[in-house]
C-alpha positions in Angstrom: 48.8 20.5 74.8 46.4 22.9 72.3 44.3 25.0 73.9 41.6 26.3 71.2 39.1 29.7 72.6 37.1 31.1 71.1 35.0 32.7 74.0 33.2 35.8 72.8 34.3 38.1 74.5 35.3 36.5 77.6 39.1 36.2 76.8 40.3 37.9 80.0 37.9 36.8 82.4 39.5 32.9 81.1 43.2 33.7 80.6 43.9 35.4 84.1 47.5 35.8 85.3 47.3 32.3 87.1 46.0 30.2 84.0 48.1 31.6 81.8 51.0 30.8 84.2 49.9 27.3 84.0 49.7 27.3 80.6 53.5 28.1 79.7 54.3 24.8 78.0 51.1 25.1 76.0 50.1 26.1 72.6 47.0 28.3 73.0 44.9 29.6 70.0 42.4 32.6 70.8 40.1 34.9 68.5 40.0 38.0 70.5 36.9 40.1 70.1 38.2 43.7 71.2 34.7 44.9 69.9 33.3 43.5 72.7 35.6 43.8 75.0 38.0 46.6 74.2 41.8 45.9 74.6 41.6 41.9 75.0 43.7 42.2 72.4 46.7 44.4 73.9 46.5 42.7 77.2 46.3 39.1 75.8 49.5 40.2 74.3 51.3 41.7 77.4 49.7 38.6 79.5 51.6 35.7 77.4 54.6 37.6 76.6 56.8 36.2 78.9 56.1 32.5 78.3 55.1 32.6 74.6 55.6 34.1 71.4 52.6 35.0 69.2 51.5 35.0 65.9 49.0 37.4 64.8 46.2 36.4 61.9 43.9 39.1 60.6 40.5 37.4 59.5 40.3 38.6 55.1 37.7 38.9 52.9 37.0 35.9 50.9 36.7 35.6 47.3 35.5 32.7 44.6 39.0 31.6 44.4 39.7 30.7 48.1 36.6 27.9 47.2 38.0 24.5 45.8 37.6 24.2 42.2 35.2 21.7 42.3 32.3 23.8 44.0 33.6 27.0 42.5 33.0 25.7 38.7 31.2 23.3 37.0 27.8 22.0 38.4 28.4 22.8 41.2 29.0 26.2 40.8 25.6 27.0 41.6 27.0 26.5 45.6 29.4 28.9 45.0 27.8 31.9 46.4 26.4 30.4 49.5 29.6 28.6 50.4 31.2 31.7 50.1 29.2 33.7 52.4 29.6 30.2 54.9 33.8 30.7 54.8 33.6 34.2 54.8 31.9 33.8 58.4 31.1 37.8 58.4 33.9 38.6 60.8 33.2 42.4 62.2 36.6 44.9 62.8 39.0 43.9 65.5 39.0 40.8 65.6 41.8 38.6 65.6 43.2 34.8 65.9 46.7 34.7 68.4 48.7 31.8 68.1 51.0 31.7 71.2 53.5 29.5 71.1 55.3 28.3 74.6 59.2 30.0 74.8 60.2 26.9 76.6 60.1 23.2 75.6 58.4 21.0 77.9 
């Protein structure tokens, strides 16, 4: 099972004690948004630690490069800019994708 949240905010209030409990066989991806709710981060952590191990990705800027050559040159190049701004998705400070992945097999 893949469990994908992205929940604004609302990480905690989702993934309490008993639902992660019951989620110990799955794999569970979650942007945390500590801006708006301070900590989700460190307590997501401490909350899955016994059942999964996580993976920590750190949204990065984006640059011409990261497009596909075929909308970052040529005729198409004109896209370039606005395609950028779309896959840079103006993430603010803090926030972070988890990948945890279940300790035990199913």
């Amino acid at each position: 099972m893949l469990v994908f949240a992205d929940i604004e905010g609302d990480e905690l209030t989702v993934f309490d004690g008993e639902v992660v409990a019951g989620l110990s066989h799955a794999t569970v991806l979650v942007e945390t948004h500590d801006n708006r709710a301070p900590g989700v981060t460190r307590q997501l952590l401490s909350r899955f630690a016994a059942t999964h191990r996580v993976e920590a990705y750190t949204p990065v800027g984006r640059t011409r490069g990261d497009l596909p050559s075929a909308v970052s040159s040529g005729r198409w190049s004109v896209l370039s800019p606005v395609l950028l701004w779309i896959v840079a998705e103006q993430r603010v400070a803090g926030q972070q994708w988890l990948l945890f992945s279940p300790r035990a097999a199913p």
